[in-house]
Structure formats: structure tokens, C-alpha cells
DRENRO-86006 format. One record per residue: x, y, z of N, C-alpha, C in turn. Coordinates in steps of 0.02 Angstrom, whole numbers, padded with zeros to 5 digits, always signed. Layout:
# DRENRO-86006
XYZXYZXYZ;...
This chain:
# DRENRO-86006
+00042-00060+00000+00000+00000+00000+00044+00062+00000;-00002+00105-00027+00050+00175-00017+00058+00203+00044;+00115+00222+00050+00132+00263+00113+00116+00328+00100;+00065+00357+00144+00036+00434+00137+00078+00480+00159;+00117+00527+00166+00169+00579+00171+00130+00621+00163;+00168+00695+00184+00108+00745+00162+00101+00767+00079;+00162+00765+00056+00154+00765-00035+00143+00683-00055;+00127+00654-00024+00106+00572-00074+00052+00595-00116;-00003+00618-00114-00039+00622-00153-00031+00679-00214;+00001+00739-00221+00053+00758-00281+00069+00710-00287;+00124+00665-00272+00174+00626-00306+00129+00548-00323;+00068+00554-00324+00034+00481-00365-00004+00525-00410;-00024+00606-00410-00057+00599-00461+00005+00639-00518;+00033+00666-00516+00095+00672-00557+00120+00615-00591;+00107+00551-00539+00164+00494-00578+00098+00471-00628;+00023+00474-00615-00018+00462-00654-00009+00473-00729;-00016+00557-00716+00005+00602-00775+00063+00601-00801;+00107+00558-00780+00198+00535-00820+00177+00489-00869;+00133+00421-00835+00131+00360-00841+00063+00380-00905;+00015+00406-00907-00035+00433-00948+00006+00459-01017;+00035+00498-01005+00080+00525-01084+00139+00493-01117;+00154+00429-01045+00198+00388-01069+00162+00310-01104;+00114+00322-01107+00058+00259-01118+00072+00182-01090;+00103+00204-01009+00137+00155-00976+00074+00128-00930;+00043+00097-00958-00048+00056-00953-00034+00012-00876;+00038-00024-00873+00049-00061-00817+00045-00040-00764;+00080+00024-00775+00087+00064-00703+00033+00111-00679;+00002+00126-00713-00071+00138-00718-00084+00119-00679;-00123+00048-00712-00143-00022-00658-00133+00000-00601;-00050-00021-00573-00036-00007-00531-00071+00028-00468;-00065+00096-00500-00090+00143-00457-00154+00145-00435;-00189+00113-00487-00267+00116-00495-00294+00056-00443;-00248-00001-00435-00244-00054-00375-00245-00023-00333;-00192+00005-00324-00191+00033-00224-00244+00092-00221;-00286+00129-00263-00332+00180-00256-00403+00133-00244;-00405+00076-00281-00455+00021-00293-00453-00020-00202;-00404-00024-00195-00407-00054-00099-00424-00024-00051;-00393+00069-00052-00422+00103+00017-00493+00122-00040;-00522+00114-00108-00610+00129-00089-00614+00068-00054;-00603+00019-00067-00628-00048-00053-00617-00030+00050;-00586-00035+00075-00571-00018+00141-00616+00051+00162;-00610+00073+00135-00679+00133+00136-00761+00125+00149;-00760+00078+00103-00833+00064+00086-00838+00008+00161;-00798-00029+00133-00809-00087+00205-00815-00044+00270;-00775+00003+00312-00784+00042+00354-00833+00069+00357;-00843+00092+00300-00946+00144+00303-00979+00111+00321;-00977+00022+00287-01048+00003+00295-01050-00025+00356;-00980-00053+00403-00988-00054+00454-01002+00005+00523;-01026+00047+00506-01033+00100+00515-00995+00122+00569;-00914+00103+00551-00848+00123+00585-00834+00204+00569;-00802+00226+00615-00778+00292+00592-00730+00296+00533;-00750+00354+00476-00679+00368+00430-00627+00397+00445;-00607+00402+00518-00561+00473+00546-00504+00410+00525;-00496+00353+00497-00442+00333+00502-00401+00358+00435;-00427+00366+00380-00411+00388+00333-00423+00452+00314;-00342+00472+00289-00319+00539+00268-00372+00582+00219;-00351+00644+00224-00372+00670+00171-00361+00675+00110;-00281+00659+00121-00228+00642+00037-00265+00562+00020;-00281+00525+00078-00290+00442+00032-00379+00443+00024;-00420+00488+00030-00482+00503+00020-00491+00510-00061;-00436+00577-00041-00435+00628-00144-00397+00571-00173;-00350+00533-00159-00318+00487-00194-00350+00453-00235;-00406+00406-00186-00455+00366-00231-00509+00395-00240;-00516+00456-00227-00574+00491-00285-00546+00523-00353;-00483+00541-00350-00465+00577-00422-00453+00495-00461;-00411+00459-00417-00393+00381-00457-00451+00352-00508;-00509+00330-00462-00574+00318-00475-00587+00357-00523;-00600+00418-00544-00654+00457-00563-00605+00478-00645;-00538+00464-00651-00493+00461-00696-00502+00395-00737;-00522+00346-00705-00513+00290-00728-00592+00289-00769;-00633+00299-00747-00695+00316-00773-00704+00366-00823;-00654+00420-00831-00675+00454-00889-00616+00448-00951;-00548+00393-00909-00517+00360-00967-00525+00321-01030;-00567+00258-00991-00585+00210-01024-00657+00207-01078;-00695+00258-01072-00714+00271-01101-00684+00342-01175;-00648+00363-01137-00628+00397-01195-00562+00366-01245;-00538+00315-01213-00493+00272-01250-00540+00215-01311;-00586+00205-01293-00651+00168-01332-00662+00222-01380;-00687+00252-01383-00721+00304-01407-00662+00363-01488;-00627+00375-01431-00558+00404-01494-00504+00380-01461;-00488+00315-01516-00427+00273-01493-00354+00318-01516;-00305+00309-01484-00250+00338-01515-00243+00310-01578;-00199+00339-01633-00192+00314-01723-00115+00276-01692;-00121+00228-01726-00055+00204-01712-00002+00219-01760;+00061+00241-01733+00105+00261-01780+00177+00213-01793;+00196+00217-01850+00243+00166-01870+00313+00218-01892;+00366+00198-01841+00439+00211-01873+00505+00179-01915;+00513+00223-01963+00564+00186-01979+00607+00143-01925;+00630+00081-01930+00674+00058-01896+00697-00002-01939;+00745-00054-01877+00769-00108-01906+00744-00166-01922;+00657-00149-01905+00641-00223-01920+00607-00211-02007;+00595-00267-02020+00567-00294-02085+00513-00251-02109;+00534-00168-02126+00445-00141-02142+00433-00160-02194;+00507-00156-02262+00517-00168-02310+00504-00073-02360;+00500-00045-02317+00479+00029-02340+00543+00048-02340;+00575+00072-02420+00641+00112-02431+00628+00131-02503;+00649+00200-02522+00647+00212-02580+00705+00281-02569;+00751+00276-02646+00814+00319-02635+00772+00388-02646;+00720+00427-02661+00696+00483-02683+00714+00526-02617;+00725+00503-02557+00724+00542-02485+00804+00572-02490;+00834+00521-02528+00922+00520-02540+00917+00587-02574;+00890+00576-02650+00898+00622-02693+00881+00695-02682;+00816+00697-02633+00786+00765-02605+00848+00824-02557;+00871+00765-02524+00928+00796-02494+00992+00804-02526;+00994+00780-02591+01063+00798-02609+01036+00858-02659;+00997+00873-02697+00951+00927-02746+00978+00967-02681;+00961+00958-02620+00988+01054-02572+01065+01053-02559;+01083+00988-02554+01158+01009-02577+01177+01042-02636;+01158+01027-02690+01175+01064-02758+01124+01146-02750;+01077+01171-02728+01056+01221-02718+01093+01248-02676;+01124+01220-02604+01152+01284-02568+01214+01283-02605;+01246+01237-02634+01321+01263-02662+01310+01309-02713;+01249+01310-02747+01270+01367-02787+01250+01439-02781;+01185+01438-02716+01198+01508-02676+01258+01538-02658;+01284+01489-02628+01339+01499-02590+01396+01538-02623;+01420+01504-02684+01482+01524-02781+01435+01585-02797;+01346+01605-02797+01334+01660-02825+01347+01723-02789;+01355+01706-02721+01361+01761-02686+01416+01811-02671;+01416+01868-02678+01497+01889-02687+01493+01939-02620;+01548+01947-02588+01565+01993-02518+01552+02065-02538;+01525+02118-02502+01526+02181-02507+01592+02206-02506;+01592+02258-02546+01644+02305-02565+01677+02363-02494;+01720+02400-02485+01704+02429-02436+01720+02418-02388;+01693+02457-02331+01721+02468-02256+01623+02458-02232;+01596+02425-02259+01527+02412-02234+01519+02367-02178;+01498+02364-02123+01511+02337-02075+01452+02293-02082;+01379+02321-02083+01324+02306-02080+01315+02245-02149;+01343+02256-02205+01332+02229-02252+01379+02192-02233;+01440+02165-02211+01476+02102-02197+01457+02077-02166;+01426+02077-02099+01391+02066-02053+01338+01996-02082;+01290+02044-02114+01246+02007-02175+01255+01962-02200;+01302+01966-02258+01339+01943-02284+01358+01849-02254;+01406+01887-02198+01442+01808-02170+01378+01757-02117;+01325+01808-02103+01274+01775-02070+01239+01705-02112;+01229+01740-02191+01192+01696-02240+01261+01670-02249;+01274+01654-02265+01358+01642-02293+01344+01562-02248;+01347+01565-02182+01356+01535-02117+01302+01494-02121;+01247+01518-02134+01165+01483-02126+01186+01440-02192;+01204+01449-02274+01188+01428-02313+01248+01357-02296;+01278+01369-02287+01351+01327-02258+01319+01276-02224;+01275+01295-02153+01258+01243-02120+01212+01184-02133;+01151+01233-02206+01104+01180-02224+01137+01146-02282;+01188+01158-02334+01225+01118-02339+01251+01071-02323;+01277+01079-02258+01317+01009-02235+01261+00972-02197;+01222+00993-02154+01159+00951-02140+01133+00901-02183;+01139+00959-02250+01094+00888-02297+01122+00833-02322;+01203+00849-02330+01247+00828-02358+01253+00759-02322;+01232+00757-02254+01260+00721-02188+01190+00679-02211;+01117+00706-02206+01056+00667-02221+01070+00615-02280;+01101+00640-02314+01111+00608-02388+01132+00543-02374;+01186+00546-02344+01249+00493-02313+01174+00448-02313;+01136+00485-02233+01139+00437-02176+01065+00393-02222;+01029+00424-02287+00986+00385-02323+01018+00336-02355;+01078+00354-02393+01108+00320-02440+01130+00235-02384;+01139+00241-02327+01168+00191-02283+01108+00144-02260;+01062+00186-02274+00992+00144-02243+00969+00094-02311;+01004+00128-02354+00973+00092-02428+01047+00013-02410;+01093+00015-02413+01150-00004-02434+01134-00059-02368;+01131-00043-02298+01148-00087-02245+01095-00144-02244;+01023-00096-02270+00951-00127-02242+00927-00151-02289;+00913-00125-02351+00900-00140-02420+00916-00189-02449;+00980-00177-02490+00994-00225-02516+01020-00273-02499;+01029-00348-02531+01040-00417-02511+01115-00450-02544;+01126-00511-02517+01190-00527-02552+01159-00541-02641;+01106-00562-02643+01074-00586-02688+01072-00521-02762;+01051-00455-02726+01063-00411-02761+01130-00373-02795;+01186-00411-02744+01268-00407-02759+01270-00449-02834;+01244-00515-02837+01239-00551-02894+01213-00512-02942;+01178-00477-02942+01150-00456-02997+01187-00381-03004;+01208-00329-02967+01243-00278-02976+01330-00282-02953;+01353-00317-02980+01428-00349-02948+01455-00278-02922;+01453-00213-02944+01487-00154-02930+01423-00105-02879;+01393-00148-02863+01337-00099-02806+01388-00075-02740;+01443-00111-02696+01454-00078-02651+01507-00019-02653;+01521-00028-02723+01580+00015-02741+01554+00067-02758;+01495+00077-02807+01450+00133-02806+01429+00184-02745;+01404+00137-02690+01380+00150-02612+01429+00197-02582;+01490+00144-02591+01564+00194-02551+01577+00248-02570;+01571+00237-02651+01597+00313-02689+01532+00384-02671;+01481+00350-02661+01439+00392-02660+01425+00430-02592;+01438+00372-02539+01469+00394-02464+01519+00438-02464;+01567+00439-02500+01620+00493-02508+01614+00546-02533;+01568+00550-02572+01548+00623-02636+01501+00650-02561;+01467+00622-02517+01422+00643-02489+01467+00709-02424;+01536+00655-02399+01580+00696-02367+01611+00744-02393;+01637+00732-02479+01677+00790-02506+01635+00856-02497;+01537+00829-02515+01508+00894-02528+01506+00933-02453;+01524+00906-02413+01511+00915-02337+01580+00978-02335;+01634+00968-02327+01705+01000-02323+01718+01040-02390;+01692+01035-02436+01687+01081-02495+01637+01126-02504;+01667+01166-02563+01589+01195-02581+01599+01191-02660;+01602+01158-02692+01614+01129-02768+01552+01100-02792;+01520+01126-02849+01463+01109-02877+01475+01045-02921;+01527+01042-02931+01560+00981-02973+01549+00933-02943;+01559+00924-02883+01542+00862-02836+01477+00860-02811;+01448+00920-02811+01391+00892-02801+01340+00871-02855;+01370+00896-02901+01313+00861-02973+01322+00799-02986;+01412+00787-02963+01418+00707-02947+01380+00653-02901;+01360+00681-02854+01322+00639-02798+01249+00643-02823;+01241+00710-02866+01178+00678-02894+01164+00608-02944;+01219+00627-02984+01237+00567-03019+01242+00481-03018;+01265+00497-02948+01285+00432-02911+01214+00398-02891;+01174+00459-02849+01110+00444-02834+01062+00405-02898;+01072+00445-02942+01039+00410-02999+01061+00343-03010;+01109+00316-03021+01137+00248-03051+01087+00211-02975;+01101+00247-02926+01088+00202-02842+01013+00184-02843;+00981+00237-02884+00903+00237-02902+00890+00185-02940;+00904+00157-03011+00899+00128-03054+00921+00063-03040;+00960+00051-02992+00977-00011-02967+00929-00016-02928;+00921+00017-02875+00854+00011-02826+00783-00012-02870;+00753+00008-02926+00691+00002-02944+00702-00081-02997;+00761-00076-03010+00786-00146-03073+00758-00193-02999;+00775-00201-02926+00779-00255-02912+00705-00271-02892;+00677-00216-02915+00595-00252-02900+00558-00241-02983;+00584-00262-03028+00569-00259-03083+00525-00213-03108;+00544-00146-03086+00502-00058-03108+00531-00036-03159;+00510-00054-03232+00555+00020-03245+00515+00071-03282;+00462+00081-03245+00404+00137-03246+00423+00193-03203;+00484+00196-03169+00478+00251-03105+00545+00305-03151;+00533+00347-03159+00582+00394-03195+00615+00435-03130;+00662+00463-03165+00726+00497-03115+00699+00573-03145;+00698+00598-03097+00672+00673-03093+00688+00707-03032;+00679+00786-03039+00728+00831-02986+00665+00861-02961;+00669+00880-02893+00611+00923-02861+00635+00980-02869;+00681+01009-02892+00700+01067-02902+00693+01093-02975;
């Protein structure tokens, strides 16, 4: 049973409200047990028409907020169920397609060439350098962000994706992968449009292998840009 303190009852309905947004249903339970025993010890005392001075005021509200939570839970969990949501991960979704690759390397090739169009102010302008190295700095960072996303799609295709089975049929797939892992770092530490039209490139061959091994060749290579 719970031990009543003078904050015990904060600290069960707080852990309620942890355990509620954590959709931790067990511990719930839990709590909803020991609120479910002192009514039960409650009720038995009333009807013996014993005094309630034995029980607190914190273990009163305890199992009335417990109770009266649990009653307007379970019906609203019936009623509008949570949507269940699905994450990428390591098991078997079988959901991969390189287009997430290619999206992020299209902003590699867009910020590099903000970046080559932009030329420094002339001058003793303080305000306009200022400017200047701020975007300069921003365009730099979503660069290498994407550059890094690129990688980390291209690895999800390569580690999770494909099979030894698909090695048979593309004998030069991991050499493609590596080179394309590398164009992904050059565009990272550079700012060369050359390399990055290369990693688009790479992406493409990585595409066309990707759709050959499920016998597509309805899906065309195209730029969102």
C-alpha cells in the first residue's frame, strides 16, 4: 500500500500524469490497484458503520481523483482510440525508396550554388559584412546538414536494403555505395558544384539499381528542383 506523506498524493497523481503520456498502461494499473483497496477499505468501514477518521485526506482525494480518472479514461480510449504510428526502424517494414536520398542531395546542389553566386561587399561596410557572413554561415550549415542526411539515407538503402542476392546481380553496387558515401563527405568539407552534381549522379545509377531489383522500370529519375 502506499505510504501517505504529506506530498504522497502530488506525487501519485503526477506519476499518473507521467505514466498517462507515457502510455505506460501497467503502471497505471498499478496505481489504480492501491486507489481500488483504500475505496474498497472505505466502503467496508462505512458500511460497518466504523468511523472514517482513520483515513487521510490525501488517501480520500487519492481514490477519488484515481477512480473518477479511470472512469472518464476508459471510455474515452473506446471512443477516440489513439492512431497508431509506425517508425522507420530495423525491423522488416520493407519501406525504402532512394527519392528521400535524392531530395537531400538537390539542397546540396542548391546551397552550393547560392553559396559560388554570392559575392562579399565592397568597402568598409560593417552592416553589409555582417549580413553577408550570417547567410554565408546559414547557407554553409544547411549544406552540410543535408549533405550528412544524404549519407545517412544512402546507408539505410546499402545496410538494410539491399541483399547478397542483389550483389549477384549488380557486382559493382558496393563500390557505387562507397563512392557515393564519399561524394556525400567531399560535398560536406567543400563547396564545389562539381561534386555535387556528382552525388547527384551517383544517386541516380543508386536509383535505377534500386527500382531494377523489383522489376520497375516505370519510375523515372526526376529533380524536385
Amino acid at each position: 500500500m502506499i505510504d501517505f506523506t504529506q506530498d504522497s498524493y502530488e506525487v501519485c497523481e503526477l506519476q499518473w500524469q507521467v505514466y498517462t503520456k507515457a502510455g505506460n498502461e501497467r503502471m497505471q494499473a498499478n496505481l489504480y490497484r492501491e486507489a481500488q483497496q483504500y475505496y474498497n477499505r472505505a466502503t467496508k468501514t462505512r458500511k460497518a458503520g466504523r468511523s472514517m477518521l482513520g483515513f487521510s485526506n490525501s488517501q480520500l482525494r487519492f481514490v477519488s481523483i484515481m477512480l473518477s480518472w479511470k472512469k472518464i479514461a476508459n471510455p474515452i480510449k473506446f471512443w477516440l482510440p489513439a492512431p497508431v504510428l509506425h517508425a522507420h526502424c530495423d525491423g522488416p517494414c520493407g519501406v525504402y525508396d532512394p527519392a528521400s536520398a535524392r531530395i537531400a542531395a538537390e539542397a546540396v546542389v542548391s546551397m552550393t550554388k547560392k553559396i559560388l553566386d554570392m559575392q562579399p561587399p565592397s568597402g568598409d561596410d560593417r552592416v553589409a559584412m555582417a549580413s553577408y557572413e550570417n547567410t554565408v554561415s546559414r547557407y554553409i550549415q544547411i549544406k552540410e546538414e543535408q549533405a550528412q542526411l544524404t549519407k545517412k539515407e544512402l546507408l539505410v538503402l546499402w545496410t538494410d536494403y539491399f541483399k547478397p542476392v542483389h550483389l549477384e546481380q549488380f557486382p559493382q553496387l558496393h563500390t557505387k555505395f562507397w563512392n557515393a558515401a564519399k561524394l556525400c563527405s567531399a560535398c560536406k568539407v567543400e563547396v564545389n558544384l562539381d561534386r555535387a552534381n556528382e552525388l547527384m549522379d551517383a544517386i541516380k545509377e543508386i536509383q535505377e539499381m534500386f527500382w531494377a531489383t523489383k522489376n520497375r522500370t516505370d519510375v523515372p529519375w526526376y529533380k524536385a528542383s
